[in-house]
SEGU-684923 format. One record per residue (C-alpha): z, y, x; residue number from 1. Coordinates in steps of 0.001 Angstrom, whole numbers, plus 524288, in hexadecimal, padded with zeros to 5 digits. Layout:
- Z, Y, X, NUM
...
***
This chain:
- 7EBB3, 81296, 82AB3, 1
- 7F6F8, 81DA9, 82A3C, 2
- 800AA, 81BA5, 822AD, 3
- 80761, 82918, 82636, 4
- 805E5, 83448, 81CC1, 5
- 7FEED, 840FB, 822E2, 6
- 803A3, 84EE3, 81E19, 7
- 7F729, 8568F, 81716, 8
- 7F9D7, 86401, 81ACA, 9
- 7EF3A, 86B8C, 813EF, 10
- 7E2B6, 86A20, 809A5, 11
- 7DA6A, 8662E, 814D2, 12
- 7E262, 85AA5, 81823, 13
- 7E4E0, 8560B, 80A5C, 14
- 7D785, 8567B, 80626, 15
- 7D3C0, 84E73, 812B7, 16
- 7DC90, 84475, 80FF8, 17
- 7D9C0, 8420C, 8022C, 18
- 7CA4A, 84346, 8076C, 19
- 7D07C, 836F7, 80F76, 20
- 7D491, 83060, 8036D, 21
- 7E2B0, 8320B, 8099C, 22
- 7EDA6, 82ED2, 8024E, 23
- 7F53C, 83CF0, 800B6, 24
- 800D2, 84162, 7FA4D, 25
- 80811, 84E32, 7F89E, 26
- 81434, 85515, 7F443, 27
- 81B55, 86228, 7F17D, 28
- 827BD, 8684D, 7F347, 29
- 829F9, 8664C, 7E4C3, 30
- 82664, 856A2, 7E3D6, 31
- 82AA0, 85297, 7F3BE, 32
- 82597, 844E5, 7F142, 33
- 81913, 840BC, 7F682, 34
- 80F17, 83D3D, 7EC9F, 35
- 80243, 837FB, 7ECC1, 36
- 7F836, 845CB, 7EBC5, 37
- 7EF26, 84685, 7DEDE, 38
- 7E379, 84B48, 7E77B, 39
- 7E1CB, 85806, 7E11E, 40
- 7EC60, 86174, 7E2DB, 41
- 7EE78, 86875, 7F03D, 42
- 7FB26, 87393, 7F078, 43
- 7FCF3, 878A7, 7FC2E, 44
- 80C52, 873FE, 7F9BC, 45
- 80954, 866DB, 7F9B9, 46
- 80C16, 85E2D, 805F3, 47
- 80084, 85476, 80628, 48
- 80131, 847FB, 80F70, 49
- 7F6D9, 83CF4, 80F63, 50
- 7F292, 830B9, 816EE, 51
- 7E772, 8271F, 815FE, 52
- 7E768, 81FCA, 80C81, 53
- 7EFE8, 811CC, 80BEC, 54
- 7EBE1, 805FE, 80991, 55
- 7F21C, 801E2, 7FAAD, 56
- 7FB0B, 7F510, 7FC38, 57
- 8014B, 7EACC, 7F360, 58
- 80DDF, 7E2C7, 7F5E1, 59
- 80ADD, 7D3B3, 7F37B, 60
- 813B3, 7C9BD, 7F4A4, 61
- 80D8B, 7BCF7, 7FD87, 62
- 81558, 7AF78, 7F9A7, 63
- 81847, 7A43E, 804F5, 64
- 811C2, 79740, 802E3, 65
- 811A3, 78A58, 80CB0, 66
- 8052E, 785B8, 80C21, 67
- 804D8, 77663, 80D0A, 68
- 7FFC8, 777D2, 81B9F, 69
- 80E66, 77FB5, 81E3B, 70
- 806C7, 78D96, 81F9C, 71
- 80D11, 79953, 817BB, 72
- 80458, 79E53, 80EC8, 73
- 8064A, 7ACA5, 80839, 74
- 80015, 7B1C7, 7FCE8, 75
- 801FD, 7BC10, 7F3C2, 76
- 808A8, 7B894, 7E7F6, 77
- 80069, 7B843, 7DC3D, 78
- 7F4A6, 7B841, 7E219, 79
- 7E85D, 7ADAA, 7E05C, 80
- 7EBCF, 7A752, 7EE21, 81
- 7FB89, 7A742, 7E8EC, 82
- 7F76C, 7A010, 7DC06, 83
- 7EFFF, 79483, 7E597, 84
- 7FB70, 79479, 7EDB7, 85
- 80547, 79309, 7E18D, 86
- 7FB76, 78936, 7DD8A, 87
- 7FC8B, 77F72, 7E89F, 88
- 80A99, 7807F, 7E807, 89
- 80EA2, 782CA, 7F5A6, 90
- 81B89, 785A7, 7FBF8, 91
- 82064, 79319, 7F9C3, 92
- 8286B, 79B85, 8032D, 93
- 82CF2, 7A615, 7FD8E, 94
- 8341C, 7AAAE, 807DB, 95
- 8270A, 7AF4C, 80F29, 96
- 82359, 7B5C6, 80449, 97
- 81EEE, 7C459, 8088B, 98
- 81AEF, 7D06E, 80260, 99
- 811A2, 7D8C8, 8077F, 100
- 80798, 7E32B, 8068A, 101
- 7FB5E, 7E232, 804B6, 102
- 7EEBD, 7EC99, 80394, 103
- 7E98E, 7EC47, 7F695, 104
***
């Protein structure tokens, strides 16, 4: 999936991509910034640029345990699989501890 953001020259190309459920924003001269579009107002004055749609993501943070076998085990913290692992009381490593993100 592109990541890139595509100009929207014109009506026709808008309209397509918000027919493609495309993410789109626009700006003017007056407000430079790049803000998500409302999907109803089209000036010819306004730049428009769009792209499909991105998956949303969370950051979660996975905790480092030694499992009695000597296997690293991560899991994310606070979760049900966390609260077993606290449970059994293995060996933490916090130093392998990683954040990362994940689709929602």
């Amino acid at each position: 999936m592109s990541v890139e953001w595509q100009a929207l020259p014109n009506l026709r190309a808008v309209s397509n991509a918000q027919h493609g459920e495309w993410e789109i924003e626009c700006r003017t001269l007056a407000a430079p910034d790049w803000k998500p579009w409302d999907g109803h107002v089209w000036k010819s004055f306004m730049d428009f640029r769009g792209r499909p749609e991105q998956p949303k993501t969370k950051t979660v943070k996975l905790v480092a345990y030694i499992m009695a076998n000597g296997i690293f085990r991560w899991v994310e913290e606070g979760s049900m699989a966390h609260k077993d692992v606290v449970a059994t009381k293995l060996r933490r490593v916090p130093a392998e501890d990683k954040t990362v993100e994940v689709e929602e």
